[in-house]
C-alpha positions as CSV (number, residue, x, y, z in Angstrom):
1,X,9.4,15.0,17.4
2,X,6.6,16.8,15.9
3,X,3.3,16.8,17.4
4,X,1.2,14.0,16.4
5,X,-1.6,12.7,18.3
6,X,-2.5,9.2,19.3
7,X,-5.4,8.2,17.9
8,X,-7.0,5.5,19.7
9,X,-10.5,4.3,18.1
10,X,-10.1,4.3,14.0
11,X,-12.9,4.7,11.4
12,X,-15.1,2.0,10.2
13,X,-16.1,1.1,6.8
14,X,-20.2,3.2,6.7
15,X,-23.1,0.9,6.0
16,X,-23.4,0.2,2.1
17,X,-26.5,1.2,0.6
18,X,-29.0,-1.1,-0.4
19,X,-29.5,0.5,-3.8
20,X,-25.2,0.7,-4.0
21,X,-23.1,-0.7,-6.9
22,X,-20.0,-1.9,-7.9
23,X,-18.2,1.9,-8.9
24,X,-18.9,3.4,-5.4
25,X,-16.6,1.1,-3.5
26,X,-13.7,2.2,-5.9
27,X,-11.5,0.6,-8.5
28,X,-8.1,-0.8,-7.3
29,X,-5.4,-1.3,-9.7
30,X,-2.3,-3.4,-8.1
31,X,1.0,-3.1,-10.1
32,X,3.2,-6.0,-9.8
33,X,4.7,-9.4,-10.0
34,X,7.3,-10.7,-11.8
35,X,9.1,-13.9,-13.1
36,X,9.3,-16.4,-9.5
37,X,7.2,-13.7,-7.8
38,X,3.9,-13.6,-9.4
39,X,2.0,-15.0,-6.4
40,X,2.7,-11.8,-4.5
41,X,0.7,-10.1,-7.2
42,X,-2.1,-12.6,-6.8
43,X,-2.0,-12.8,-3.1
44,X,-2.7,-8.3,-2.9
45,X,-5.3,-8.7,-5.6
46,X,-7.2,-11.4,-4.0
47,X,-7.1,-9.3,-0.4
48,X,-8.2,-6.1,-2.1
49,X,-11.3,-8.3,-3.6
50,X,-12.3,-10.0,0.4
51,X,-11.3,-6.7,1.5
52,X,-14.8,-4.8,-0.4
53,X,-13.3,-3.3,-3.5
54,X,-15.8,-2.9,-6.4
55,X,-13.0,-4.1,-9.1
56,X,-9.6,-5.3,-9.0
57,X,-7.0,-4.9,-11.9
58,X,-4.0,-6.1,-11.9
59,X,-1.2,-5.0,-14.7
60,X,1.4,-7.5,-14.6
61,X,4.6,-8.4,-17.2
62,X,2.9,-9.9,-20.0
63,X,5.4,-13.1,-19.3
64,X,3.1,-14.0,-16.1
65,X,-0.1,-12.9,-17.4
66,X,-0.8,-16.6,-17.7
67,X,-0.2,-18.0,-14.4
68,X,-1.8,-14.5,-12.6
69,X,-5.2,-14.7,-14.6
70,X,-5.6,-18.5,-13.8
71,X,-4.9,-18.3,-10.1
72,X,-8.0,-16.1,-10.0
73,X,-11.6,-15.3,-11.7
74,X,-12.8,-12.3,-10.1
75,X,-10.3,-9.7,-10.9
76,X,-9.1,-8.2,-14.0
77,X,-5.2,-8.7,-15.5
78,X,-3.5,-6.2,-18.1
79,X,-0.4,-8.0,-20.0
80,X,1.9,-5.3,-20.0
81,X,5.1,-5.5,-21.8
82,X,8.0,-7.3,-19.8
83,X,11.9,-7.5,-19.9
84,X,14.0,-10.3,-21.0
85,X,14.2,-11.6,-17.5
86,X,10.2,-11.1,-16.8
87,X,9.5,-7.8,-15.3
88,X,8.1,-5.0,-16.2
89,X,9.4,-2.4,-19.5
90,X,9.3,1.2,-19.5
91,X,7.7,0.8,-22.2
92,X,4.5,0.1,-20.5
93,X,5.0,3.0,-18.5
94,X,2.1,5.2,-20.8
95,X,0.1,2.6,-20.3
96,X,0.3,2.0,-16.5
97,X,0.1,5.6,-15.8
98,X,-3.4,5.5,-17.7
99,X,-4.7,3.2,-16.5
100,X,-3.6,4.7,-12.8
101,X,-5.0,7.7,-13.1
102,X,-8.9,6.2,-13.8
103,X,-8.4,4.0,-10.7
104,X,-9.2,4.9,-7.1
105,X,-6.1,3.7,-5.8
106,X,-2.8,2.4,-7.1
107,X,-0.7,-0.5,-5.4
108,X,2.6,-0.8,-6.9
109,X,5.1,-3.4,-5.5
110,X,4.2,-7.2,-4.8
111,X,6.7,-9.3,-6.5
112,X,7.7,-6.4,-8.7
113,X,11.4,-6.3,-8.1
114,X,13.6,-3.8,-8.7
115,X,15.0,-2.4,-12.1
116,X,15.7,1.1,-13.6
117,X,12.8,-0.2,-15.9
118,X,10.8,-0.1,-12.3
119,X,12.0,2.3,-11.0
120,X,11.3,5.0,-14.1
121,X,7.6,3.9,-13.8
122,X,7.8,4.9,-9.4
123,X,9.7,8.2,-10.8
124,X,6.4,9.1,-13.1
125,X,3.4,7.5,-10.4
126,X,4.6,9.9,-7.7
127,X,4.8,12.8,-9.8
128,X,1.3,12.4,-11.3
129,X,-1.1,15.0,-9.3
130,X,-4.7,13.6,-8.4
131,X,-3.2,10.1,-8.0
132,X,-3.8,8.0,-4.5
133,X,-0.6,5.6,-4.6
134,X,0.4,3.0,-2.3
135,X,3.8,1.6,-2.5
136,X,5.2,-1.6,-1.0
137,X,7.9,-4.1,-1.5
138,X,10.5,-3.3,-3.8
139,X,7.9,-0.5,-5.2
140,X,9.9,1.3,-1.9
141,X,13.1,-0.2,-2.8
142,X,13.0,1.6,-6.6
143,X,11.7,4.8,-4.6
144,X,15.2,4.8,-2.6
145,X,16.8,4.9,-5.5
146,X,15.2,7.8,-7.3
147,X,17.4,11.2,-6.1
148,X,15.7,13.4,-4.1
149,X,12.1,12.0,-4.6
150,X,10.3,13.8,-1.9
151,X,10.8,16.8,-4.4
152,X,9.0,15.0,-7.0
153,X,6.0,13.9,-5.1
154,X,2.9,15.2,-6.3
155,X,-0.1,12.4,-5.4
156,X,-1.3,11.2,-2.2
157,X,1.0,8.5,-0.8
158,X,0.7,5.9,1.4
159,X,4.0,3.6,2.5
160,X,3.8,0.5,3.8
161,X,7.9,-0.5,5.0
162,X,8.8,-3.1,7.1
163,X,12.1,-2.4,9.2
164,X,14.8,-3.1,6.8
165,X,12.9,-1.0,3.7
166,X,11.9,1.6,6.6
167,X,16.1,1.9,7.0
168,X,16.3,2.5,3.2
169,X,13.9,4.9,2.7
170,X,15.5,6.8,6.1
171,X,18.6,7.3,4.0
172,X,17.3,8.6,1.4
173,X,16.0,11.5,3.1
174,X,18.3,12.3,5.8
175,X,22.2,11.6,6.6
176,X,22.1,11.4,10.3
177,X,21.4,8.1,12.0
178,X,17.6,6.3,12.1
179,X,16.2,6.5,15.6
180,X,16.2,3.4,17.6
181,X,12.6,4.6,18.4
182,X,10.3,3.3,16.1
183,X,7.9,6.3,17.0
184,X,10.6,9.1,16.8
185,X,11.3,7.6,13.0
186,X,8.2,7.7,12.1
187,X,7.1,11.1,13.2
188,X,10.6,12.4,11.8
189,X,9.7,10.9,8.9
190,X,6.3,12.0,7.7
191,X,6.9,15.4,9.3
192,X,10.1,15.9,6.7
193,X,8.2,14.0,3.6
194,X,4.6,16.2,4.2
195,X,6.4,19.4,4.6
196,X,9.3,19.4,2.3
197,X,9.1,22.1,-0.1
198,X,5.9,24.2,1.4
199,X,7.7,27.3,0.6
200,X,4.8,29.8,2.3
201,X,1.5,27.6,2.0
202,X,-0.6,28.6,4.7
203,X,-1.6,25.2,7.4
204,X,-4.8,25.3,5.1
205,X,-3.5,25.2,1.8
206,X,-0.9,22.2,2.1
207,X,-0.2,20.5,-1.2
208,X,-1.4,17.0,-2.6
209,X,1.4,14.9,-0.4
210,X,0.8,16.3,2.4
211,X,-1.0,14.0,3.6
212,X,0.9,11.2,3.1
213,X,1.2,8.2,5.1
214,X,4.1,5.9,6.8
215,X,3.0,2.7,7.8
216,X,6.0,0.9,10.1
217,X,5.0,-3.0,9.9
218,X,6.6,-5.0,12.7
219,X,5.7,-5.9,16.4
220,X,2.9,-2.9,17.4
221,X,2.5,-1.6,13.5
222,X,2.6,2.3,13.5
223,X,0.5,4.4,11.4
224,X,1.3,8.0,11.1
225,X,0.3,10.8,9.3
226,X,0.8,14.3,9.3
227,X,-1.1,14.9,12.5
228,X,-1.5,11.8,14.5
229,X,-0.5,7.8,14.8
230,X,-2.1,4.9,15.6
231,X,-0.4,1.8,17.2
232,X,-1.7,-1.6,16.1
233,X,-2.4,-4.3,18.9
234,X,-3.5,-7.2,17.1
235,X,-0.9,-10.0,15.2
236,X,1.1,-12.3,16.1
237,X,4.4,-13.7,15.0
238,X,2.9,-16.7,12.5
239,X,2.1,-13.9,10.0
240,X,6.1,-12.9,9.8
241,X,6.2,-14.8,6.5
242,X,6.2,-14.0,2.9
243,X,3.6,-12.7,1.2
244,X,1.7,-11.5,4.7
245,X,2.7,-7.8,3.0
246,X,0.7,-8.5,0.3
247,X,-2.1,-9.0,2.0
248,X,-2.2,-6.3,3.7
249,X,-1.4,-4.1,0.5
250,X,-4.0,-5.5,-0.8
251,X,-6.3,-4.6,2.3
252,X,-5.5,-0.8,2.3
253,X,-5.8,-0.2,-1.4
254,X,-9.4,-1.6,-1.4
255,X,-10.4,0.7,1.9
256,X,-8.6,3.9,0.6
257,X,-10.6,2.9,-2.5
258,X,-13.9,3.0,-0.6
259,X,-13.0,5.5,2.3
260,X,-12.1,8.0,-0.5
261,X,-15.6,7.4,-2.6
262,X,-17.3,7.5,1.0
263,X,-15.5,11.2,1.1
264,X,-14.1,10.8,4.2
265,X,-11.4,13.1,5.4
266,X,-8.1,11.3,5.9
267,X,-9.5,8.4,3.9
268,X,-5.3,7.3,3.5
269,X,-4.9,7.2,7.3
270,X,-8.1,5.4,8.3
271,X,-7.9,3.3,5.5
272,X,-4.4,2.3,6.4
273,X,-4.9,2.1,10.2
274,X,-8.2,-0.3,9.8
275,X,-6.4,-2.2,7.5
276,X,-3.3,-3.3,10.0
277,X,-5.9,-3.8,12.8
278,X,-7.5,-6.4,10.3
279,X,-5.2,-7.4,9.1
280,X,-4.0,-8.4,12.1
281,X,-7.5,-9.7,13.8
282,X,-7.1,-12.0,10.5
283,X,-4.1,-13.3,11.6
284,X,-5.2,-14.1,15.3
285,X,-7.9,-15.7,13.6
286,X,-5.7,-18.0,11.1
287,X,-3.4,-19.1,14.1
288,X,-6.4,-20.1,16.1
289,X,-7.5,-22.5,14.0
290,X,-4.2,-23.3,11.7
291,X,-1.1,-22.6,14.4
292,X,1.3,-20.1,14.4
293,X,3.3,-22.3,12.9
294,X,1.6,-23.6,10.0
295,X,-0.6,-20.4,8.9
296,X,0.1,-19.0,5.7
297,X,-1.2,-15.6,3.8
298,X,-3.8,-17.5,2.0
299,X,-5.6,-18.6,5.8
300,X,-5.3,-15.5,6.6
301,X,-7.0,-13.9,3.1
302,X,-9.7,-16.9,3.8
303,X,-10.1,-15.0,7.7
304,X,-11.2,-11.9,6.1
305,X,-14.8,-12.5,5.8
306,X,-15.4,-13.6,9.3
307,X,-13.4,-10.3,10.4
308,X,-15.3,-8.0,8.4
309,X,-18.2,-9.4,9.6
């Protein structure tokens, strides 16, 4: 296990400025949806706008463009071209990856689904230097499927798996077993993904990825980068439903987005680690006043506020 330290208080969002506008609090563009899954789309975007983000796009299949732009007025939506069955073309891959690179952060997964078409455009995103890029869903799925992809990553990564995606992504970077323990996976994991390929970079002159983050969802949430983790305490079991993901890949886009215009040093750690701890308090919140039972994403999106707060 490499040597990681626990980190136990995590950054706050700094005071806004009264004279601040929209462009330093970072644009978010959130790649996704699909035919029958455009509401995962919707769902990130509207988190990443109640989560402080100055502007939202979202570049979905032309074919759901529709539904996407009605289900919300305060975000942007890019048609982009779409496969027979609804998701997204490589053809709109030139398109995607400019419109990537003038955004803060890039989301790419909710309701996406997987594809060679998708997974050509995951193939070209982590290979683009400069770029901040979160990936979720089946965003992680089309990752596993690209050979040898740690040797192609060239941006700044953040990955948000829950248990069955983390067991995925395990094989494709190693053929032993995964650890039973969740921490020993992810410290193996990171440690292998931020070093791969260093060659004879001094511990000062580590590359773009290095820095990249694993984010284990599940019971106690683990967030762990290069040199330290952070173990989430707050949840509870009525957010284990679809489309509780989105949320929260909603949530870290917008704070990476305004962490990294802040300049704050391991904006992708503290973004992600104060976006599972509200993400979280969000949830306690929604099943206090709606049940475990009965919550859905949408209460807890509607609990944001009085978290940030």
């Amino acid at each position: 296990m490499s040597l990681m330290i626990q980190v136990e208080n995590i950054q706050k969002l700094p005071a806004r400025a009264d004279e601040a506008y929209k462009n330093q609090f970072g644009r978010v563009l959130i790649v996704g949806g699909s035919v029958g899954m455009s509401g995962a789309a919707v769902l990130a975007g509207r988190a990443a706008l109640r989560s402080g983000a100055g502007l939202v796009n979202l570049a979905v299949p032309e074919r759901v463009y529709i539904p996407v732009a009605a289900s919300e007025p305060c975000y942007m939506v890019s048609p982009m071209s779409s496969t027979p069955d609804g998701k997204f073309d490589r053809s709109s891959l030139a398109e995607i990856v400019s419109m990537a690179r003038k955004a803060d952060v890039t989301a790419l997964g909710p309701g996406i689904g997987v594809s060679d078409d998708v997974r050509v455009v995951v193939a070209n995103l982590i290979a683009e230097k400069g770029l901040r890029l979160l990936l979720d869903a089946d965003g992680l799925n089309c990752l596993c499927r690209i050979y040898n992809w740690h040797k192609l990553l060239k941006c700044e990564l953040i990955l948000t798996p829950h248990p069955g995606e983390m067991k995925r992504l395990w094989k494709s970077q190693f053929r032993e077993a995964m650890p039973d323990d969740r921490l020993e996976t992810v410290s193996k994991f990171v440690s292998h993904v931020n070093t791969t390929d260093m060659g004879t970079c001094s511990v000062h002159e580590f590359p773009e990825h290095a820095n990249s983050v694993l984010v284990l969802k599940g019971h106690k949430t683990i967030v762990a980068g290069r040199e330290k983790y952070f173990i989430n305490n707050t949840g509870n079991p009525g957010m284990s439903t679809g489309g509780s993901g989105d949320v929260l890949t909603g949530m870290t886009a917008a704070l990476w987005a305004q962490f990294s215009q802040a300049g704050s040093k391991d904006a992708a750690f503290n973004a992600a680690a104060l976006a599972v701890n509200l993400h979280g308090k969000a949830g306690d919140l929604a099943a206090e006043n709606m049940g475990q039972v009965s919550m859905t994403p949408v209460d807890m999106i509607n609990h944001l506020s009085e978290v940030f707060k």
